[in-house]
Backbone as JSON, one array per atom type, in Angstrom:
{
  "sequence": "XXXXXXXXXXXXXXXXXXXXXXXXXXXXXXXXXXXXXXXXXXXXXXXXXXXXXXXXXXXXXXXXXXXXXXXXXXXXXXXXXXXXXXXXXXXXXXXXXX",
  "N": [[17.61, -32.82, 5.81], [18.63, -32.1, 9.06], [16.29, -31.64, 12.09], [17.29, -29.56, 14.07], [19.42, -28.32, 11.9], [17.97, -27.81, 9.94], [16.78, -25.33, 11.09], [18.65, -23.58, 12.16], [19.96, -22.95, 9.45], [17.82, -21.62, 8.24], [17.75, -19.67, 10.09], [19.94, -18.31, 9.39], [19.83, -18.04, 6.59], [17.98, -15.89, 6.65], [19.18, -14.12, 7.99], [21.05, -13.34, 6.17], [19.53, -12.52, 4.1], [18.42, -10.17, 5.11], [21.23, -8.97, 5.38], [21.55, -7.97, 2.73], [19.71, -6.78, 2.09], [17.47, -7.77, 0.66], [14.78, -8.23, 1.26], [13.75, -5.57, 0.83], [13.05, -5.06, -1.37], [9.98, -6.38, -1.91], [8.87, -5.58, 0.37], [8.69, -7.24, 2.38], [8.97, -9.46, 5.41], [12.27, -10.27, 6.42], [12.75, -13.0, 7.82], [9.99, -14.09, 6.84], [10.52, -14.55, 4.43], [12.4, -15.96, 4.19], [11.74, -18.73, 5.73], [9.42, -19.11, 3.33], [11.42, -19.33, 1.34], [12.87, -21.45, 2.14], [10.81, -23.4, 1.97], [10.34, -23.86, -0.65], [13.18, -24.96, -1.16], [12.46, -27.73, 0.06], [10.36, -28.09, -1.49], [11.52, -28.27, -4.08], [13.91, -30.94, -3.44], [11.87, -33.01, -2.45], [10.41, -33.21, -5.23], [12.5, -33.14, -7.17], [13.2, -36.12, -6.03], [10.2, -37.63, -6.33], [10.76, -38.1, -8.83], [13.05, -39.13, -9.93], [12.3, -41.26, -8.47], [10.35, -42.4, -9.96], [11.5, -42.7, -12.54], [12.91, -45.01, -11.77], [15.35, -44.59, -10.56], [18.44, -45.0, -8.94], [17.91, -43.1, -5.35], [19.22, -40.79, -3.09], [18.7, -40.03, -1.19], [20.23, -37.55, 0.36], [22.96, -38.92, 0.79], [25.22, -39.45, -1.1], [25.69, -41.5, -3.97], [27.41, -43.96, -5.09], [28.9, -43.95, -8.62], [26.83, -42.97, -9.4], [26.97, -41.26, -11.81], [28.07, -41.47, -15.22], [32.04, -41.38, -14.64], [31.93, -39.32, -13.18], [33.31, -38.92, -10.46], [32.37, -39.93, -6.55], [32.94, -38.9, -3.62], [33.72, -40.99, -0.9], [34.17, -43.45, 2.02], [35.53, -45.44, 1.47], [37.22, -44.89, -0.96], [40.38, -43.08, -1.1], [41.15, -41.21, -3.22], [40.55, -38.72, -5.82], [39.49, -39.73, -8.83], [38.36, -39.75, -10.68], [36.57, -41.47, -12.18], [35.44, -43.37, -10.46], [33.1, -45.87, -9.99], [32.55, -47.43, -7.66], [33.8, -49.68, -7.03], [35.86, -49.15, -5.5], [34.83, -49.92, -2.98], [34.27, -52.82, -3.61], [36.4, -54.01, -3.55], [37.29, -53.54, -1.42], [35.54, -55.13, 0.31], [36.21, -57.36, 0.02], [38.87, -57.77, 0.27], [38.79, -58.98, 2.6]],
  "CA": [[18.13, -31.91, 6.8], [16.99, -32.66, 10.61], [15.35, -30.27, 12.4], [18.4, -28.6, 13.94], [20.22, -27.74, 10.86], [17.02, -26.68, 9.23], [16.67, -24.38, 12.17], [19.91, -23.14, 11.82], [20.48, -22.85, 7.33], [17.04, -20.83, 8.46], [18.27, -18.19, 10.34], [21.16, -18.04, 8.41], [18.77, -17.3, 5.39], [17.42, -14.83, 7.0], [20.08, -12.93, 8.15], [21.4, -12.96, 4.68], [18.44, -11.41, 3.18], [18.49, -8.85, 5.36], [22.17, -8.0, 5.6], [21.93, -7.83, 1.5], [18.38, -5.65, 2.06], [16.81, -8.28, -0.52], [13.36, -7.93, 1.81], [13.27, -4.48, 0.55], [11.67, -5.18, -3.17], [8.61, -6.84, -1.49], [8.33, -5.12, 1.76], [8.11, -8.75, 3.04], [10.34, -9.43, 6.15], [13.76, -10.88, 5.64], [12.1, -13.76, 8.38], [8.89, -14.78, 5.65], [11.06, -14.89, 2.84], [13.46, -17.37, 4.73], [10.4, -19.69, 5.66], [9.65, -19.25, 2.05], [12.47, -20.24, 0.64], [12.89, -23.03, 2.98], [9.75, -24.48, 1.59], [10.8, -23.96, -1.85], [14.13, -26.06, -1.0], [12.03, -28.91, 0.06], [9.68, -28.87, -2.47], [12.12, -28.83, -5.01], [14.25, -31.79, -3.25], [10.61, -33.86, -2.8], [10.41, -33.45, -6.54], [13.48, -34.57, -7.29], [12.92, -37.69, -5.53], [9.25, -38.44, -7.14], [11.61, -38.11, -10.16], [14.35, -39.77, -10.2], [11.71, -42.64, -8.36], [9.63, -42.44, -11.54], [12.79, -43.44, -13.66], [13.59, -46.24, -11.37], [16.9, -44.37, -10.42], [18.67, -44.58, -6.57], [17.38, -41.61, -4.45], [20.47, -41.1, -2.1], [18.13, -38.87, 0.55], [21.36, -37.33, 1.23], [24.39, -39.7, 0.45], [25.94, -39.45, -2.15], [25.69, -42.51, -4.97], [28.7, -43.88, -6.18], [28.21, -44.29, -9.83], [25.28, -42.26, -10.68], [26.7, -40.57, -12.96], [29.41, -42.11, -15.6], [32.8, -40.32, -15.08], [31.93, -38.28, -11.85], [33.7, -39.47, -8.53], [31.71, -39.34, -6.0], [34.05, -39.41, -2.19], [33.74, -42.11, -0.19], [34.78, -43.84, 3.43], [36.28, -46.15, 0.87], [37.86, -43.98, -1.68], [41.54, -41.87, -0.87], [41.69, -40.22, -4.18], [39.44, -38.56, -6.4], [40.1, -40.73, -9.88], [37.08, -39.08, -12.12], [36.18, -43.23, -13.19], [35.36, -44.61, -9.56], [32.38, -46.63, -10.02], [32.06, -48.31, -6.57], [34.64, -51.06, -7.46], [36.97, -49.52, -3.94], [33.91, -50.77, -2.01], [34.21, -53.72, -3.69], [37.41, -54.51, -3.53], [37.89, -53.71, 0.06], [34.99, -55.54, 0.77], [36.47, -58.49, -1.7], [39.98, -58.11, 0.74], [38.24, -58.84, 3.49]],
  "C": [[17.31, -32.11, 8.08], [16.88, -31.22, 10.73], [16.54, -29.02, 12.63], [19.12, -27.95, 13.06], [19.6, -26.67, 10.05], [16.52, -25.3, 10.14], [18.19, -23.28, 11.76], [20.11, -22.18, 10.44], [18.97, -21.67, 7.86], [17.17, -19.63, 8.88], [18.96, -18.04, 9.7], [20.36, -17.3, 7.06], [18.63, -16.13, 5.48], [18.12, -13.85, 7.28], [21.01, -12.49, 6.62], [20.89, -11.97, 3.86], [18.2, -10.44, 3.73], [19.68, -8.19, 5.32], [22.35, -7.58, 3.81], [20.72, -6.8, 0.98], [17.65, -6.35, 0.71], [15.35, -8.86, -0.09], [12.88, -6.24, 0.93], [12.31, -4.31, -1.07], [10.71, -5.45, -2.67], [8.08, -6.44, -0.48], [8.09, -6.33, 2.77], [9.28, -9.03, 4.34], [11.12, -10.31, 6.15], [12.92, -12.43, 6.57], [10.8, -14.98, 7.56], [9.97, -15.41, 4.98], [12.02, -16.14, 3.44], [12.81, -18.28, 4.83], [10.21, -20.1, 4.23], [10.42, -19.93, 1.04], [12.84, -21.46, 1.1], [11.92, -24.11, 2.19], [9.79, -24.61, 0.14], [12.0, -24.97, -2.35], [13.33, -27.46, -0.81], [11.35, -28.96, -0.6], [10.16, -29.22, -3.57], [12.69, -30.44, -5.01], [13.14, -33.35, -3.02], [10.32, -34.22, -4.64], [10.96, -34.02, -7.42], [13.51, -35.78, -7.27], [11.76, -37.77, -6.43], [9.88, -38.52, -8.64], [12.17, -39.12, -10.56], [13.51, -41.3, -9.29], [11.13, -42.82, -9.37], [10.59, -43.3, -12.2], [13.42, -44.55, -12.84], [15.06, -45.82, -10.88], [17.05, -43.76, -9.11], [18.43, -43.14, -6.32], [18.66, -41.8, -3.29], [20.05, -40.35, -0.57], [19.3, -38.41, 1.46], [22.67, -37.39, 1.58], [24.63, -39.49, -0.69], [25.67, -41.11, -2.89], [26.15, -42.87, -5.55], [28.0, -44.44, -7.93], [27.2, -44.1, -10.64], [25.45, -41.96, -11.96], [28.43, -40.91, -13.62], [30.4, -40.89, -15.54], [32.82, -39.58, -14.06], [32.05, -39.33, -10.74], [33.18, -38.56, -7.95], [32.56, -39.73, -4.36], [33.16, -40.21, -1.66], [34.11, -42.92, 0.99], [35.66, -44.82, 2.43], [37.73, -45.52, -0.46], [38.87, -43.01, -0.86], [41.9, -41.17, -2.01], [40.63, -39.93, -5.35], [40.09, -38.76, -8.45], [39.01, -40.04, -11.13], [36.51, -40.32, -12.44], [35.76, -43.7, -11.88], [33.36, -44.63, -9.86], [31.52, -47.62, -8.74], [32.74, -49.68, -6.64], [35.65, -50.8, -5.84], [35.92, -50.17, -3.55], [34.11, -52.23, -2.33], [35.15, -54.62, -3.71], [37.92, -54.75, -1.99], [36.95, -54.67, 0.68], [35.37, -57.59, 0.55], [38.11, -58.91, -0.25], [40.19, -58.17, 2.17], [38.71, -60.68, 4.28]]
}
């Protein structure tokens, strides 16, 4: 997430947790807890990654990965239909009918 967005999904947080009054259990202001949670999002998604680098398996920082996972279509600039089996074979075909 660049900066702008994370700026952004931030306030947004924040105004959440206050219009739902879910500052009020901790006395903490709806503002912390957004920060907070922010840094909880990235440390999870950092984790992830040293993970899934551990096991040798693509990190998509973001993209999507055709074929991670058998059975799950994942969309595509190449892909017009969501098939449940694509593999990354349109890429390769369009690239193939080239």
């Amino acid at each position: 997430m660049d900066n702008e967005h994370e700026a952004e999904f931030e306030a947004g947080l924040s105004n959440l947790l206050n219009r739902v009054c879910a500052e009020n259990d901790s006395d903490t202001p709806d503002f912390i807890l957004a920060k907070y949670l922010l840094g909880c999002l990235k440390n999870f998604n950092e984790t992830v990654k040293a993970r899934e680098n551990w096991y040798g398996r693509p990190v998509g920082n973001g993209q999507a990965i055709l074929g991670a996972k058998e059975g799950v279509h994942v969309p595509c600039d190449d892909c017009s239909t969501f098939d449940f089996s694509c593999t990354g074979k349109c890429k390769e075909k369009k690239e193939s009918d080239k």
